[in-house]
C-alpha positions in Angstrom: 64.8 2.3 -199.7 63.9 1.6 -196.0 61.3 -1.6 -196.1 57.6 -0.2 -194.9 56.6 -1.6 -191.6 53.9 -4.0 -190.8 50.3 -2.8 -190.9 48.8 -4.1 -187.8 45.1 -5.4 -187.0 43.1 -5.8 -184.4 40.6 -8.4 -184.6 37.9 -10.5 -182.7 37.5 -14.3 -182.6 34.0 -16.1 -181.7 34.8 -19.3 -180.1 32.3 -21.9 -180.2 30.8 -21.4 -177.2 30.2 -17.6 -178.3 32.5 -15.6 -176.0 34.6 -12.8 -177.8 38.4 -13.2 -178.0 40.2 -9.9 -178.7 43.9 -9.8 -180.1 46.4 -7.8 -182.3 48.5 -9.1 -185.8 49.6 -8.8 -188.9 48.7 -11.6 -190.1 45.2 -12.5 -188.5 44.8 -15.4 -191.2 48.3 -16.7 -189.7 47.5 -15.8 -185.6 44.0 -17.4 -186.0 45.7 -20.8 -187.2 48.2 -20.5 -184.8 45.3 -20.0 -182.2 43.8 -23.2 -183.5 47.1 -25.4 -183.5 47.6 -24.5 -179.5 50.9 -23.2 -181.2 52.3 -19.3 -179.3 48.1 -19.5 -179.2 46.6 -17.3 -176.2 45.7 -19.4 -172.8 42.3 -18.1 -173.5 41.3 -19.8 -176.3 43.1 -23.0 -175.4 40.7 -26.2 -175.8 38.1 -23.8 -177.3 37.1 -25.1 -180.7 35.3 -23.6 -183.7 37.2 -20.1 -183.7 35.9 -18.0 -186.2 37.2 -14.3 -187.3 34.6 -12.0 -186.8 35.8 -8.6 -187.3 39.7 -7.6 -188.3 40.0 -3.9 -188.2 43.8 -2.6 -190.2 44.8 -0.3 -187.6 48.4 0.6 -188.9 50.9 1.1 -186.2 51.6 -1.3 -183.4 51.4 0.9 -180.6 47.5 2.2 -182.3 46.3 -1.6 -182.0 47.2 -2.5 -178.5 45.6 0.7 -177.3 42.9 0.0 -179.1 43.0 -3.8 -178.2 42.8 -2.5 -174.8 40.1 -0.1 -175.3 38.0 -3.1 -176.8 38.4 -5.8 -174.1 37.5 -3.1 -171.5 33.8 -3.1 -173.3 30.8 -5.0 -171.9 30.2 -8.0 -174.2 27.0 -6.3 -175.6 28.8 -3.1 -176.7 31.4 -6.1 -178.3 28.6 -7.7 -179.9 28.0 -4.7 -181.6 31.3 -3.7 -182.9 30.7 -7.3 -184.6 27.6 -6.0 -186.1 27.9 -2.3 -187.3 31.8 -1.6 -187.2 31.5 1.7 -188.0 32.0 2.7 -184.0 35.1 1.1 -184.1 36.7 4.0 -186.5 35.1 6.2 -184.1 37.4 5.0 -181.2 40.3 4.8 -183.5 39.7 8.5 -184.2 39.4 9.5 -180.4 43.1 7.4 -179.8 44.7 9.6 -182.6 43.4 12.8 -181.2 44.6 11.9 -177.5 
């Protein structure tokens, strides 16, 4: 029996200033404390405090979440700030990345 792959996320962090971090993981719990420790943590959110998760989205494949990683940081910060509040669009743009 072949072992199933990982299911990878994609996921948004508020930092305490309120800016929008976007990233990809398996374990968002895990990358979030590494994020916080400074430790493999992006530049980004380095010396930022009060990191919260926001939304974690199960994408499945690796390749699916950094295109839609991508997709996501190329948004205006309003259009972010409503992923973080309805959700729902982001299973729309999921479902236009499997169809191209």
């Amino acid at each position: 029996m072949t072992p199933r792959p990982p299911i990878w996320s994609v996921y948004l962090v508020r930092c305490g200033d309120g800016s929008l971090y976007t990233g990809v993981a398996t374990d968002v719990e895990r990358r979030l404390e590494e994020h916080e420790r400074g430790e493999r943590g992006a530049k980004y959110l380095r010396g930022r405090d009060n990191l919260e998760v926001v939304l974690e989205h199960a994408v499945g494949e690796r390749g699916a979440a950094l295109s839609l990683e991508a997709r996501i940081k190329k948004l205006s910060r309003m259009r972010k700030e409503a992923l973080v509040r309805e959700g729902e669009s982001l299973n729309e743009m999921l479902a236009a990345l499997r169809e191209s």
